[in-house]
C-alpha positions in Angstrom: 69.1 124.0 99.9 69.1 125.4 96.3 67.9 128.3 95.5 67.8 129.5 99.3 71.0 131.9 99.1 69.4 133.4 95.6 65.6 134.2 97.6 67.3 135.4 100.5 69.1 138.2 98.7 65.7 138.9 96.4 63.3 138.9 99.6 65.7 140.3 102.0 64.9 143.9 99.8 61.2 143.3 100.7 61.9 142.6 104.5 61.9 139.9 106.5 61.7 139.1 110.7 63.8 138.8 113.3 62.5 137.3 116.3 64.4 136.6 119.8 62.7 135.3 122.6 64.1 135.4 126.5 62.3 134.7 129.6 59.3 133.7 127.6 59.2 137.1 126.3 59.5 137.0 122.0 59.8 140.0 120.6 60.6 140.4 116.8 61.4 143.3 114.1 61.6 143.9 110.1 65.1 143.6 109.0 65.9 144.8 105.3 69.5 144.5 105.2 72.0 141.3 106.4 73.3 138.3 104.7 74.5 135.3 104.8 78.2 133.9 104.2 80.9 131.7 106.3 83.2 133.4 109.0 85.5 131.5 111.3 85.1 128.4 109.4 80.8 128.2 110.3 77.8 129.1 108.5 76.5 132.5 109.2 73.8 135.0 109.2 75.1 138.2 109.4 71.8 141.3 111.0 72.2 144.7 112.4 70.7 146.1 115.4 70.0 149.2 117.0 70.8 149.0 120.5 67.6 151.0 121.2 65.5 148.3 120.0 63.7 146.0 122.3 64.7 143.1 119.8 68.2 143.9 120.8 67.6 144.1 124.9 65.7 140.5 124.5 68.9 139.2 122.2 71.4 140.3 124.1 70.2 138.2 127.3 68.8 134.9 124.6 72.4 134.7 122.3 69.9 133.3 120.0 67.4 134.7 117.1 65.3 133.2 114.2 65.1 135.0 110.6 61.8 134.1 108.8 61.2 135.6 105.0 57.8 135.5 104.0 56.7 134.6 100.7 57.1 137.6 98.2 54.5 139.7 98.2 53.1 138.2 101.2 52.4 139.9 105.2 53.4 143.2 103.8 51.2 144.8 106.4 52.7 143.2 109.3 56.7 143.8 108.0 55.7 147.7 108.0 53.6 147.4 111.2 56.7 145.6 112.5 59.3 148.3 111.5 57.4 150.8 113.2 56.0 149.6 116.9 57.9 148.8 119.4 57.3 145.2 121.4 57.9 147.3 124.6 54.5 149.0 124.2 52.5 146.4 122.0 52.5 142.5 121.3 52.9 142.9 117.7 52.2 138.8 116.8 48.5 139.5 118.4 48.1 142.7 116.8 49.0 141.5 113.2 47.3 137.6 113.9 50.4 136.2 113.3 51.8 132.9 115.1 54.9 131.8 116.3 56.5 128.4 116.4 58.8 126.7 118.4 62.7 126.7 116.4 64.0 122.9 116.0 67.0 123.9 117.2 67.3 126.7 119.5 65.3 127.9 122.0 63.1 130.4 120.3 60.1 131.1 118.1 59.8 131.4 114.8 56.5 132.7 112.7 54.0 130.3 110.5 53.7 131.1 107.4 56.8 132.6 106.3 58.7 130.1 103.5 62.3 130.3 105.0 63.6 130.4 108.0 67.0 130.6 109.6 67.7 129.4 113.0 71.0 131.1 114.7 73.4 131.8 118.0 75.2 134.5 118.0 79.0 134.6 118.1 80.2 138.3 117.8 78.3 141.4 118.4 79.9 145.0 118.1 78.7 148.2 118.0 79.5 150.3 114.5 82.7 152.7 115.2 81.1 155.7 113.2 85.4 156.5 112.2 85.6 153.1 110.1 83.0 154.7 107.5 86.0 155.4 104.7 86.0 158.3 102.2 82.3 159.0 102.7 80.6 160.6 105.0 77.1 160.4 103.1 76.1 157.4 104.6 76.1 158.3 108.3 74.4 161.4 107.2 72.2 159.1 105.7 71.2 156.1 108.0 72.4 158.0 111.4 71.8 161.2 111.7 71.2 161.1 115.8 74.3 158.7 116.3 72.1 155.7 116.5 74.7 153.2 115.2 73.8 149.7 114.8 75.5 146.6 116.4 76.5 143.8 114.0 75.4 140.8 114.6 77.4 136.9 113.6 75.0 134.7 114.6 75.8 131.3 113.8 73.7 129.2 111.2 72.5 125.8 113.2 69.5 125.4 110.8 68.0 126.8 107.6 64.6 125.1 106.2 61.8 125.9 104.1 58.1 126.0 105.2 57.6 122.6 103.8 60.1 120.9 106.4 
């Protein structure tokens, strides 16, 4: 799809969701960093997790999750109200009016109105080794100062469509 690999990296910045759904449970979160390349000869979409996230507890059991990027500028409110309540306590989708969809090729949901969505089983997950980080030790002070080290995630690419699909 032109010009898909060009918005992701421009509205990735701005956040975007990741949704997992297991047991008829969907939970979702607001990423801000991943990306998208090819690894073992497949499309993928590459996300990082904390394991304390309840995202991560539903996608460890569904080996499947969705990756929809709103239009810029767009559901700004629910990408921070996202980021900062956990599905444990709250269903975010009925707090912030939002609605999810059926994916066309997993089992899963993802959510109306955002333009582009990815579709995606995961292949490899691994927790960060804090003693890769090379010649730097600003960034762990940085992004984990309690330890909290996210997995990363290959999930693989099975679709990839705009809102108008």
């Amino acid at each position: 799809m032109e010009g898909f690999d060009f918005m992701l990296n421009e509205q990735l910045v701005q956040g975007a969701f990741l949704t997992t759904e297991c047991d008829g449970k969907a939970n979702s979160m607001t990423i801000g960093w991943g990306m998208e390349g090819r690894c073992w000869n497949r499309p993928v979409f590459i996300a990082m997790v904390r394991p304390s996230r309840y995202t991560f507890e539903l996608m460890q059991k569904a080996k499947t999750f969705t990756v929809s990027i709103p239009r810029e500028g767009e559901m700004k409110d629910a990408l921070v109200h996202f980021g900062k309540v956990s599905g444990r306590s709250e269903n975010k989708f009925r707090s912030c009016s939002m609605i999810l969809s059926d994916a066309k090729e997993i089992t899963g949901k993802i959510i109306e109105g955002c333009e582009y969505h990815y579709e995606c089983k995961v292949l490899f997950s691994q927790q960060m080794d804090p003693s890769c980080f090379v010649g730097t030790d600003s960034l762990q002070h940085a992004f984990y100062p309690q330890g909290d080290y996210h997995y990363i995630i290959f999930g693989e690419i099975v679709a990839k469509y705009d809102s108008k699909c």
